[in-house]
C-alpha positions in Angstrom: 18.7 4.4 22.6 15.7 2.4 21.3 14.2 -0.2 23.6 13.7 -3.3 22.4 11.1 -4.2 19.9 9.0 -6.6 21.0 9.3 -9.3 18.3 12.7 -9.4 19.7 11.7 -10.2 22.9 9.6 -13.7 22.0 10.6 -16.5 20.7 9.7 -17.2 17.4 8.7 -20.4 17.0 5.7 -20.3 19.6 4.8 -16.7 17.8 4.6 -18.5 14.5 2.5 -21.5 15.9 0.2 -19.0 17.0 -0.1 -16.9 13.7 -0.4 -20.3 11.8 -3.3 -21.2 14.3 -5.1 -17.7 13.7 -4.6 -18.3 9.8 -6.0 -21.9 9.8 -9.4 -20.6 11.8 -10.0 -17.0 10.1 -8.2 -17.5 6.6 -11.0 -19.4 5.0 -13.1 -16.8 5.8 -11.4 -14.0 5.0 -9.5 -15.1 2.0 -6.5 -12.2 2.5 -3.7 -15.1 2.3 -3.7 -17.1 -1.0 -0.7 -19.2 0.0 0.8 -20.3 3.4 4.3 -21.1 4.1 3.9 -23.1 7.1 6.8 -25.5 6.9 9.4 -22.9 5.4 8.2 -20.4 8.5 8.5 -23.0 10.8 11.9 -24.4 9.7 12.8 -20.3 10.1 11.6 -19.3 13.5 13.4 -22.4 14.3 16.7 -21.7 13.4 16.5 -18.1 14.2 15.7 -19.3 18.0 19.1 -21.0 18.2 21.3 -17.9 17.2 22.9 -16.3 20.1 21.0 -13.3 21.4 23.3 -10.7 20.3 22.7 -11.9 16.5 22.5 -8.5 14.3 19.4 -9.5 12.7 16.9 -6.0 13.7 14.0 -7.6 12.9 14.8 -11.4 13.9 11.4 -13.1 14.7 9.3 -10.3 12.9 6.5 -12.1 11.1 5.6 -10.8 7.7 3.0 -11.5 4.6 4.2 -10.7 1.0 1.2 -8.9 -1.6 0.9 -11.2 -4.8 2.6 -8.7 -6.9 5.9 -9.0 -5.1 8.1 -11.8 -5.9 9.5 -14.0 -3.6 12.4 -16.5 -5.3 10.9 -20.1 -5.8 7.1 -18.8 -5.2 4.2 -18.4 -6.7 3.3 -14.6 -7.8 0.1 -14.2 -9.9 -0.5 -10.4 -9.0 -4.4 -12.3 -8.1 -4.6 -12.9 -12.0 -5.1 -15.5 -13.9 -3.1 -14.5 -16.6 0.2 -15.3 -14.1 -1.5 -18.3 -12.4 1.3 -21.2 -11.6 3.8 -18.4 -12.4 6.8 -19.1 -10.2 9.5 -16.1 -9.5 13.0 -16.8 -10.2 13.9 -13.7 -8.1 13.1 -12.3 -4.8 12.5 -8.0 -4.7 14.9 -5.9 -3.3 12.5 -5.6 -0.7 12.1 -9.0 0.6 15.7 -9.9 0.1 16.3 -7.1 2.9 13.9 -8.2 5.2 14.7 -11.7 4.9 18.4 -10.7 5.6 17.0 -8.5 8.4 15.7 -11.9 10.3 11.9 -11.3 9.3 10.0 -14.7 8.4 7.6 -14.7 5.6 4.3 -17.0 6.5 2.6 -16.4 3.6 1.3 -14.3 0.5 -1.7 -11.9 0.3 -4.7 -11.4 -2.0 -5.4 -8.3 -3.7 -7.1 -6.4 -6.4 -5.9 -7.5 -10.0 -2.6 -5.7 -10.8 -2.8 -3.8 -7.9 -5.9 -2.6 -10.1 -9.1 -1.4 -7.1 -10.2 -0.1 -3.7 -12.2 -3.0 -2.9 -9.8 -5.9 -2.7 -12.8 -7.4 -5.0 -10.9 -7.7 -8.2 -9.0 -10.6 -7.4 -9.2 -13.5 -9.7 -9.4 -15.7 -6.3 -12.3 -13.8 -4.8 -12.7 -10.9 -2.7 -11.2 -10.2 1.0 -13.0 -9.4 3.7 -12.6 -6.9 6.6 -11.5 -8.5 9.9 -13.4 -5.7 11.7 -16.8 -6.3 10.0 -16.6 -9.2 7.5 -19.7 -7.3 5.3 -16.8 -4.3 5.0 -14.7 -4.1 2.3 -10.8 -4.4 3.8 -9.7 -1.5 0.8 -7.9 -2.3 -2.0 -5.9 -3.0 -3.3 -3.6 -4.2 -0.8 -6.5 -5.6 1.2 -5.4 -9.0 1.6 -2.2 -7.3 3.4 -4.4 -5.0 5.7 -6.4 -7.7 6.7 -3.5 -10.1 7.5 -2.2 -7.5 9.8 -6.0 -6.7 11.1 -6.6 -10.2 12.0 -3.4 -11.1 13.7 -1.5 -13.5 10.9 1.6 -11.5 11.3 3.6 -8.2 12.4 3.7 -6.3 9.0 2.6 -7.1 6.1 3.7 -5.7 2.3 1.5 -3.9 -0.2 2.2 -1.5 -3.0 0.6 1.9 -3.3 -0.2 3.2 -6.6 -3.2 5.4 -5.9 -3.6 4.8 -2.1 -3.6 1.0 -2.1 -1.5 1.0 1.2 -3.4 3.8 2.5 -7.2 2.9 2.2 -6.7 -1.0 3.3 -4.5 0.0 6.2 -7.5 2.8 7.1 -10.3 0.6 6.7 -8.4 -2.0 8.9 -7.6 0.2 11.5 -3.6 0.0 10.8 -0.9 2.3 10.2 0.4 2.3 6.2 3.3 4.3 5.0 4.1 5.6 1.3 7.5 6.0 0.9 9.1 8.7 -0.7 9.1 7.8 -4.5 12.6 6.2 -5.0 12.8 5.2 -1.3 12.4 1.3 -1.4 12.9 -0.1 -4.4 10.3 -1.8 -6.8 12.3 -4.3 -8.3 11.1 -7.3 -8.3 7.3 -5.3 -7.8 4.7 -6.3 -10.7 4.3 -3.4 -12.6 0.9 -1.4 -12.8 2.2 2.6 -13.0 5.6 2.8 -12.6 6.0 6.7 -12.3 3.7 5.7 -9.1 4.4 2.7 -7.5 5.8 2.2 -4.4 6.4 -0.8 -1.9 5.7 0.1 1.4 4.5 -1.4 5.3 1.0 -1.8 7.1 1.3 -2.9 10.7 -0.9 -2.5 13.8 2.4 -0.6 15.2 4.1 2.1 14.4 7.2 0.4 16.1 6.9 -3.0 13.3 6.0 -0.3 10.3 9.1 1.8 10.9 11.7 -0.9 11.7 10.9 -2.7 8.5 10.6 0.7 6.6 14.4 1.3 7.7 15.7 -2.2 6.5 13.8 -1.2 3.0 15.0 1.8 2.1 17.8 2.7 0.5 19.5 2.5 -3.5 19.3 -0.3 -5.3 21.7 -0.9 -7.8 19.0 -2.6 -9.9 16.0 -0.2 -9.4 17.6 3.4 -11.5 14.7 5.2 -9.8 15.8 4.3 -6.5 17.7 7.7 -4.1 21.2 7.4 -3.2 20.5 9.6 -0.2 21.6 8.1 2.8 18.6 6.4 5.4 18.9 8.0 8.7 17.7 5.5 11.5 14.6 6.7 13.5 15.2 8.9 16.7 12.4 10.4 19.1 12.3 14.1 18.3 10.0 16.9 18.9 6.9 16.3 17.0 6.6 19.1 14.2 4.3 22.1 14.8 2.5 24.0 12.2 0.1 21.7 10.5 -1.5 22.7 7.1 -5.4 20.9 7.2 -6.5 19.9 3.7 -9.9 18.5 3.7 -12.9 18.8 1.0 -16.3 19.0 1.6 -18.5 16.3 1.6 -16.9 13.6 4.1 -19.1 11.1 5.9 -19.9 12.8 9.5 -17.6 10.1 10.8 -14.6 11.0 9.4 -15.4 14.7 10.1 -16.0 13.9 13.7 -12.4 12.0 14.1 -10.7 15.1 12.0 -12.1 17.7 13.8 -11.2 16.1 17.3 -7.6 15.1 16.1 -7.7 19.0 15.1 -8.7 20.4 18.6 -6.3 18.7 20.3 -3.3 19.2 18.7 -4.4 22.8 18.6 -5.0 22.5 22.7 -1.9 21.0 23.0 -0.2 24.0 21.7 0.2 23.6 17.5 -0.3 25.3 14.7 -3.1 23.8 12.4 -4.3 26.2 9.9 -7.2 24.8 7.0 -6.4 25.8 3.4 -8.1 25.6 0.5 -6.8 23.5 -1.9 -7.8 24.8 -5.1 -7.2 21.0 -7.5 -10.0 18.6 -5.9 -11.4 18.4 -8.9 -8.6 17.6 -11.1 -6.7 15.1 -9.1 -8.8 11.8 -9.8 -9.1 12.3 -13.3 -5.5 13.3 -13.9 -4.5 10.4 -12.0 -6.3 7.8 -14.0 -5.0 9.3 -16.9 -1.4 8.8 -16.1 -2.0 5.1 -14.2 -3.8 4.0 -16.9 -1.2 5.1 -20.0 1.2 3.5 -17.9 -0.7 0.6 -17.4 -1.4 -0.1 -20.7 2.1 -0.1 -21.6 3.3 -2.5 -19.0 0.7 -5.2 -18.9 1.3 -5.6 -23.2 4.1 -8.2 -22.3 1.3 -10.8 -21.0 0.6 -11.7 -24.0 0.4 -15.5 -24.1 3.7 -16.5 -25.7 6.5 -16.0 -22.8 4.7 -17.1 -19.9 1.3 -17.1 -17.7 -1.8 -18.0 -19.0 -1.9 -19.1 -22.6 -5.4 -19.6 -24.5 -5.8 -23.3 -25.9 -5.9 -24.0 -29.8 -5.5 -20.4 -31.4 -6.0 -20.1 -34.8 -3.0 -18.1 -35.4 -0.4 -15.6 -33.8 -3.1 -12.6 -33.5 -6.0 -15.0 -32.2 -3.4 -16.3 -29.6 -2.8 -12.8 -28.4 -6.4 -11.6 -27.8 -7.9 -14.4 -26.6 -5.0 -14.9 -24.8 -5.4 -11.5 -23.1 -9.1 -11.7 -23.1 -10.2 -14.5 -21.1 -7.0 -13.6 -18.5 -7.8 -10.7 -17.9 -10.4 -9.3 -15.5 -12.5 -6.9 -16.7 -11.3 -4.2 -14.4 -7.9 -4.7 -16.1 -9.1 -4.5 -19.8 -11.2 -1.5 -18.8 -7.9 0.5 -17.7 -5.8 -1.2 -20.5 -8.5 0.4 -22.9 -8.9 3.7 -21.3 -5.1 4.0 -21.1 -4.4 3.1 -24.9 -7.2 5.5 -26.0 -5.7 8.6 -23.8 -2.1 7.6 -25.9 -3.4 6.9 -28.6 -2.5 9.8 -31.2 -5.7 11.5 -32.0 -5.7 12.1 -27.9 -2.2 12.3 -26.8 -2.1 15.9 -26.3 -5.4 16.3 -25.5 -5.0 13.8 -22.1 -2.4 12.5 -21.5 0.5 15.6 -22.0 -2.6 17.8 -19.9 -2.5 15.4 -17.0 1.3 15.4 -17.1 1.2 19.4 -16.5 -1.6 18.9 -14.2 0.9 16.5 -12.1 3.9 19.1 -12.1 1.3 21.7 -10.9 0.0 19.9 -8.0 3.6 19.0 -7.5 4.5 23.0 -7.3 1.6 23.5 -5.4 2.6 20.9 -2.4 6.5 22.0 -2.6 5.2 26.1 -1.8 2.7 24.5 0.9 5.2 22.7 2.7 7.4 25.8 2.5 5.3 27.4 5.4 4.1 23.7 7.1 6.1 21.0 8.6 3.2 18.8 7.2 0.0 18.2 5.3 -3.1 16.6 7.2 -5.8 15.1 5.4 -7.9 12.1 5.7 -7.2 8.8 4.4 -10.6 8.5 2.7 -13.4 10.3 2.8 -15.8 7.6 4.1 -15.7 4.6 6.1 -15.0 0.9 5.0 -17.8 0.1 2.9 -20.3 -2.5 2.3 -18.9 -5.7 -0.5 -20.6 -5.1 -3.4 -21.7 -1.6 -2.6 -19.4 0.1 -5.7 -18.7 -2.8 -7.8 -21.6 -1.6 -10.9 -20.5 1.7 -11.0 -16.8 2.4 -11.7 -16.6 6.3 -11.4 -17.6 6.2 -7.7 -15.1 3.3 -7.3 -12.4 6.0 -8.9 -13.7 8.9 -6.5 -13.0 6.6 -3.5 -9.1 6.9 -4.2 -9.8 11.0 -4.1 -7.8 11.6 -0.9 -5.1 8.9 -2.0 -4.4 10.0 -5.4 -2.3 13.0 -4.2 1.1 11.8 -2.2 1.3 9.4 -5.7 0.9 12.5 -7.9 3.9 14.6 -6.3 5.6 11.5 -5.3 5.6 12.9 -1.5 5.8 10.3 1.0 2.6 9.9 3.3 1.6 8.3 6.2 -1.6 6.7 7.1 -2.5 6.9 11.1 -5.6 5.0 12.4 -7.7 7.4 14.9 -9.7 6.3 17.8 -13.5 4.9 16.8 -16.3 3.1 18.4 -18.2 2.3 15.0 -16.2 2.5 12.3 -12.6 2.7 11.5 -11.0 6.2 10.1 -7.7 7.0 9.5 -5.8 10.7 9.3 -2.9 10.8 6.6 0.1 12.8 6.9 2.1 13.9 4.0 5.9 15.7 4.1 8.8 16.8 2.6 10.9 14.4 0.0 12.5 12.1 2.5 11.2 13.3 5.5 9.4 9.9 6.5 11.0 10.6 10.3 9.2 13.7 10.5 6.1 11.7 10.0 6.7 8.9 12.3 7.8 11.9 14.9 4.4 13.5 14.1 2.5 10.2 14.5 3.9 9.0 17.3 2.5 12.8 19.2 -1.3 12.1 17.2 -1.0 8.5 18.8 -0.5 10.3 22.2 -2.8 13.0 22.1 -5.6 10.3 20.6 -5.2 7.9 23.4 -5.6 10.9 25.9 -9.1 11.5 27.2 
C-alpha cells in the first residue's frame, strides 16, 4: 500500500496562498511564469477543501504549472511566440484534462524557448528565464520556465514537452527529477506541434513521489491522439531496484559531471550491481541526425501560421504572398526561421535523399542498437548533459554549440525509449544522471531511481 502523498495531507487553500506568495516575490525576477491564475486556483483549492476526505481525486491539492505550448481551454497559449500572441485555446490537452479530473490545480503557465525551439529557455518572445539556483545560470530549455517553477517553489509539478531533452536539461540544471515517457505514453493532443515523431508531454518535480503520481493519471490511449499505446498503465509498486547497469558516457564531460557519475558508479557497484561501460559507437551521428529529422518536421508543422487563420497577422500587406512572409517574418524568432530553413532545405528535392532518408536510417539504427543493449541491461545510465547549467548569454552567437548541448538528450527522442532524469547530490553546481529502459518500462526506472536516491543520500 502506498502512504499518503503529501499534497494530500495539506490543505490546499493555505498551500496555494503560499505558492501565490513565492510567485508574487521571485516571478518578476525569474520570468518562468507568463500568466498566473490566482483567482481560478484559489476558487479551486477552495472547493476541493470542502469535499469529504475519502473523495477519489489521487492528486487533489497537487499544485501544477502548464508550458506555453500546452493548451489549457479558455487560456492563453502562444508557445512564447509572437506569432500566437492573444491566442486563446478552445480546448484543453488530454493531458491537462486528466490532471484536472485527477484534483490537481493549475496556478499558472510557464515560459519557454520558441516552439519548444532551445536549451537555454532564451528564445522566448517574452524574455529569457532564469535559474532559481544561480539567477546568472541558464534554467535549460526549453522547458525552463517549467523547471524553474518547480526549482523555486511555485508548485508541485510542473508540465514541459521533450523533443530533444527539453524536460531533461531544465529539470538537470534545476536540480529536479524529469521523465520522458515512452513515445505514445501521454498523449500530445492538444501539445503545439514542433516534431511530432518526437514529442512528448511529460513531469518535472522536486519529487519523485509528485512526478510519478501525475505520470500515472497521464498515461494511457487517447482516443484522439492515433499515436497514443493501448497498453494498459500499471500503477507504481516498490520493487527490487534492477541490477545490471549498462554506463554510456563520452569523453569530454566537465570534471563535475564526471565527479557525480563516477561516484553514483562506485556505489551502486559497492552496493552489489552490475554496472559495465560500453562504448557506444554513434556519438557522432546523433546531433546531426536529430536536427535533421526535428527540423523537416518542423518545417512542416509551423507552415499553418501563416497570417490568415489566426495569431499574428502583418498590417497592410500588399497582397496574399506579401501577407504570408511578412507575416511569418516579423513573428517569428530567428531561432524558429533558422530551423524552418534548415528543415525545408534537407526536404527539399535536390537533398531529400541525401539528409533527410540518411537520418531516418541513422534513427532505426540507433534504435537497433539500444533494443540489443537492453537485451543484456535492465537499463542505460548516462548523464543528462555533459556540463553544468551555464552562464545567460554564454551560447546564444554560436548555434552549433547550442545544438551540441542537447548531445546526451537527443537519444531517448531518437528510439523513442522513455528516460528519466535523476538529480545527484552537488555542492557547486547541479548534475543530473539519466536513466533510459525498455518501451514502457517507466516503473523500472522510478524502481531504479528511487535505489540511486538512497544510495546518493548515503554517506
Amino acid at each position: 500500500m502506498r502512504e499518503t502523498p503529501f499534497w494530500r495531507q495539506r490543505k490546499a487553500l493555505p498551500a496555494v496562498e503560499a505558492a501565490l506568495h513565492r510567485i508574487q516575490t521571485q516571478n518578476p525576477s525569474l520570468n518562468a511564469l507568463l500568466e498566473v491564475y490566482a483567482d481560478e486556483a484559489l476558487q479551486k483549492a477552495q472547493k476541493l477543501d470542502s469535499l469529504p476526505a475519502d473523495a477519489p481525486l489521487p492528486l487533489r491539492g497537487l499544485i501544477y504549472v502548464h508550458k506555453d505550448n500546452i493548451c489549457y481551454a479558455g487560456h492563453r497559449a502562444s508557445a512564447a511566440s509572437k506569432i500566437l500572441e492573444g491566442f486563446v485555446s478552445p480546448y484543453s490537452a488530454t493531458a491537462i484534462e486528466r490532471l484536472e479530473a485527477a484534483g490537481a490545480i493549475c496556478i499558472g503557465r510557464a515560459n519557454c524557448d520558441e516552439f519548444a525551439m532551445g536549451s537555454s529557455n532564451e528564445n522566448s518572445a517574452y524574455g529569457p528565464v532564469r535559474n532559481p539556483l544561480n539567477p546568472n545560470w541558464v534554467p535549460g530549455g526549453s522547458s525552463g520556465g517549467s523547471a524553474a517553477a518547480a526549482a523555486a517553489g511555485f508548485c508541485d509539478m510542473a508540465l514541459g514537452s521533450d523533443t530533444g531533452g527539453s524536460i531533461r536539461q531544465p529539470a538537470a540544471f534545476c536540480g529536479l527529477y524529469g521523465l520522458k515517457p515512452t513515445y505514445g505514453r501521454i498523449s500530445r493532443y492538444g501539445l503545439i506541434a514542433y516534431a511530432s515523431s518526437f514529442d512528448q508531454i511529460g513531469p518535472i518535480a522536486p519529487t519523485l513521489e509528485a512526478l510519478i503520481a501525475s505520470y500515472e493519471v497521464m498515461a494511457g490511449w487517447d482516443p484522439q491522439d492515433a499515436t497514443t499505446s493501448q497498453r494498459p498503465v500499471e500503477p507504481f509498486q516498490p520493487a527490487p531496484p534492477p541490477r545490471r547497469y549498462a554506463l554510456l558516457s563520452p569523453q569530454g564531460l566537465h570534471p563535475a559531471v564526471q565527479h557525480a557519475v563516477t561516484t553514483l558508479v562506485e556505489k551502486l557497484q559497492a552496493a552489489g550491481y552490475i554496472v559495465d561501460t560500453v562504448d557506444f559507437p554513434y556519438w557522432e551521428y546523433l546531433v546531426p541526425t536529430y536536427y535533421i529529422l526535428t527540423t523537416a518536421e518542423a518545417s512542416s508543422n509551423l507552415a499553418r501560421y501563416d497570417g490568415v487563420r489566426y495569431g499574428y497577422r502583418t498590417p497592410n500587406p500588399e497582397n496574399l504572398q506579401d501577407l504570408y512572409a511578412r507575416s511569418r517574418s516579423e513573428g517569428f524568432g530567428t531561432e524558429v526561421k533558422r530551423r524552418i530553413l534548415l528543415g525545408t532545405f534537407v526536404l527539399s528535392a535536390g537533398y531529400y535523399d541525401a539528409y533527410y532518408q540518411r537520418a531516418q536510417r541513422a534513427r532505426r539504427l540507433f534504435y537497433t542498437y539500444t533494443e540489443k543493449l537492453l537485451a543484456s541491461y535492465e537499463v542505460i545510465l548516462l548523464p543528462t548533459s555533459a556540463t553544468p547549467p551555464f552562464a545567460l548569454g554564454e551560447k546564444t552567437a554560436d548555434p552549433i554549440q547550442m545544438y551540441l548541448s542537447d548531445l546526451l538528450t537527443v537519444y531517448a527522442n531518437l528510439t523513442g525509449h522513455p528516460a528519466l532524469q535523476v538529480p545527484l547530490p552537488f555542492s557547486e553546481v547541479p548534475v543530473g544522471i539519466q536513466l533510459m529502459g525498455p518501451y514502457f518500462a517507466e516503473n523500472r526506472l522510478f524502481t531504479a531511481a528511487y535505489e540511486i536516491q538512497r544510495l546518493s543520500s548515503s554517506s
